[in-house]
N, C-alpha and C positions, 0 to 999 in steps of 0.2 A: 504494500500500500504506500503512497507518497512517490514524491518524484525519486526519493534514494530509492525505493523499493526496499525500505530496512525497517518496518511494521509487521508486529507481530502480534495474533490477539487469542483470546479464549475466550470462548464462553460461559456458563452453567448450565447447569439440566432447567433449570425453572421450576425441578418437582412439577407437580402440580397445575403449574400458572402458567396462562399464555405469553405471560411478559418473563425474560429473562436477563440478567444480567450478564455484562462480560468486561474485559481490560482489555486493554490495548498499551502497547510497547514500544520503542526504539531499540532493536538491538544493539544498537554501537551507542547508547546510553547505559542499557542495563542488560542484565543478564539474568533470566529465571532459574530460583535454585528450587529442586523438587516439583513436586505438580502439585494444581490448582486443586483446593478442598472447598466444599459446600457443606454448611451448616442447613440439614435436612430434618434436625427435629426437633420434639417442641413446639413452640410457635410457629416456628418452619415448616411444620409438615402441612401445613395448609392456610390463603389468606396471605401470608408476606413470599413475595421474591425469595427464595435462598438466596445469603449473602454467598458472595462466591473472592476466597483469599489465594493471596500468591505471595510468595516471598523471593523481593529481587536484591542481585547484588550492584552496586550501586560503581561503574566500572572507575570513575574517578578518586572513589575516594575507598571501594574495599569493603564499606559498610553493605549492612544489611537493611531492610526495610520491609514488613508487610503487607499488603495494600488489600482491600478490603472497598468488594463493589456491592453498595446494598438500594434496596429500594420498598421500600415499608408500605406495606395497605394504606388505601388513600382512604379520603374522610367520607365519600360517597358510598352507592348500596350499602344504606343505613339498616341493621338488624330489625328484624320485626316483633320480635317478643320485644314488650312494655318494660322488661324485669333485667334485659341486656344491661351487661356493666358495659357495652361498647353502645349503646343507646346516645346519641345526638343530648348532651346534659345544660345545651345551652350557654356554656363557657366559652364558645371562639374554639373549640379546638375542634366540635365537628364529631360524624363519629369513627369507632373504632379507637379510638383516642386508650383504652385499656390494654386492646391488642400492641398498638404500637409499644405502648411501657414496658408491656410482658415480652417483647421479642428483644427491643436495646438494654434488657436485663439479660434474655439468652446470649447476645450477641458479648456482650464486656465477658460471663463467663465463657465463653468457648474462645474467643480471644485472648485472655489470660491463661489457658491451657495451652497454647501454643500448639494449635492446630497442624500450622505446617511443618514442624517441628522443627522450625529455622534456629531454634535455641535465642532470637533477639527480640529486647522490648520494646523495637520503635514498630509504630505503626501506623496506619493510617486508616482511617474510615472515609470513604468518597461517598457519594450519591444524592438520591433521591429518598427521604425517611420521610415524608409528607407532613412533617411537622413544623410548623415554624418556631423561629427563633427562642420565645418564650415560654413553650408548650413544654409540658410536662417531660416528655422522653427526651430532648435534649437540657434539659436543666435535671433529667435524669443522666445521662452520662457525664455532664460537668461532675456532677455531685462522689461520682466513681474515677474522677481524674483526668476524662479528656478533654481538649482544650480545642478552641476553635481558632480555624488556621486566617479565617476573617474574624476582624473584630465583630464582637457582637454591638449589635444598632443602639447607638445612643446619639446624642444631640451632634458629636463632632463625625460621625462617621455612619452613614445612612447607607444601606444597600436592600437588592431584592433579587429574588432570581425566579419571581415567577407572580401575574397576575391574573387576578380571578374578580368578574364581577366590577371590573375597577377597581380595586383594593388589589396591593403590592407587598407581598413579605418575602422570606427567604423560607423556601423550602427543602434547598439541597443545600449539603454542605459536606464539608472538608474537617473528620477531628482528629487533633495528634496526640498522639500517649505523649506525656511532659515531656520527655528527651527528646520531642524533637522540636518544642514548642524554638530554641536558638538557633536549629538551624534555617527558618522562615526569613526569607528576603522580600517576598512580595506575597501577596494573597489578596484576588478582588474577584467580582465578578464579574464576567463579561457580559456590557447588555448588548446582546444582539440578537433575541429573541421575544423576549417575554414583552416589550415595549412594542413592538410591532405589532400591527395592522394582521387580521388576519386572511385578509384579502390578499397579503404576499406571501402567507407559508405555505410549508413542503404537502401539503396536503394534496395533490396535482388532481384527486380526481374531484374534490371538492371546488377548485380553481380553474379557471380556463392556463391551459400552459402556456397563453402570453404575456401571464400576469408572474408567475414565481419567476427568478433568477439564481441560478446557483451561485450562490454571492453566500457567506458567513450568514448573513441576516435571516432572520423567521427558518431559519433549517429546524428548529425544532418550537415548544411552547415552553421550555425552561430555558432560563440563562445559563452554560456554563461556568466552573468557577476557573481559576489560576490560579495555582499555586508553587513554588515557584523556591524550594530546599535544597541548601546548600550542605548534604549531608557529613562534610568535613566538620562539621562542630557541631556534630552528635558525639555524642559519649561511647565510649567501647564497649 
């Protein structure tokens, strides 16, 4: 993939779900050590994405790294039993909002088990957990020590990667076990999606196709993030 032709990716099974996650690579950046493991139970065996981890060697600097692709039940097809603890509670978080909890509890333990059995503690969480900012399951895993690789939203530093309704918050994100919280040089999101029209996106059959451009722009309905570690000042 790419004009080197030096792209490399895997996917996961998806268990279950139509949607699946996967990574993607630079070989002449990194190098995969062991193969790709899915977190399949649990809350995993039905309802969330399996998160799907790899552990790469990082070829500048020697380090290790896990990286970890997930994507959490979204707030939609609301449960129909009244008595649901994933019932719509009226808080802004929408529902499913228990499942999400119950699975970034599975996810911190099965990541501190060290899955790919890369023996190191840096790691990274990427994706889509359909939670925003504030919402219980990410101020559930601050609380267990991971750290967000964007600031979190206050008065000097505003971002989003995805809107709904007109309302804009950040639903995907980037969290790093504390050792790697030093080696972050850059971390933002990129809006080239979520702000556009959706008169321009990738949706071709929904669009007449003299209207999309394959341009960065509207390629998808989330914004991506950048982030952007200089793994030499992680810890050994």
């Amino acid at each position: 993939m790419g004009e080197d032709g030096d792209y490399q990716a895997v996917a996961g099974t998806g268990g279950n779900q139509p949607i699946r996650v996967a990574l993607a690579w630079r070989s002449r950046r990194v190098q995969p050590e062991g193969p790709a493991v899915e977190l399949l139970e649990g809350p995993f065996r039905s309802g969330h994405r399996p998160p799907l981890a790899r552990t790469f060697v990082d070829l500048a600097s020697g380090r290790r790294l896990t990286v970890v692709a997930n994507h959490l039940k979204s707030k939609g097809d609301c449960p129909e039993e009244a008595d649901s603890p994933d019932r719509d509670r009226g808080d802004g978080q929408g529902c499913w909002n228990a499942s999400r909890v119950e699975a970034v509890r599975a996810l911190d333990l099965w990541l501190k088990s060290d899955p790919t059995g890369a023996g190191t503690a840096h790691r990274i969480l990427l994706g889509d957990f359909n939670s925003y900012t504030r919402e219980d399951p990410l101020r559930l895993l601050r609380s267990l020590g991971w750290r967000d690789a964007v600031p979190v939203r206050d008065a000097s530093h505003r971002h989003h990667s995805f809107v709904y309704r007109g309302l804009a918050g950040a639903l995907d994100h980037a969290l790093l076990s504390p050792g790697l919280v030093a080696t972050v040089l850059a971390a933002q999101s990129w809006a080239i999606n979520s702000d556009e029209s959706e008169w321009f996106d990738y949706n071709l059959e929904r669009r007449p196709p003299t209207v999309y451009r394959p341009l960065p722009f509207a390629a998808s309905d989330h914004d991506p993030l950048i982030v952007v570690l200089d793994l030499r000042r992680a810890a050994q």
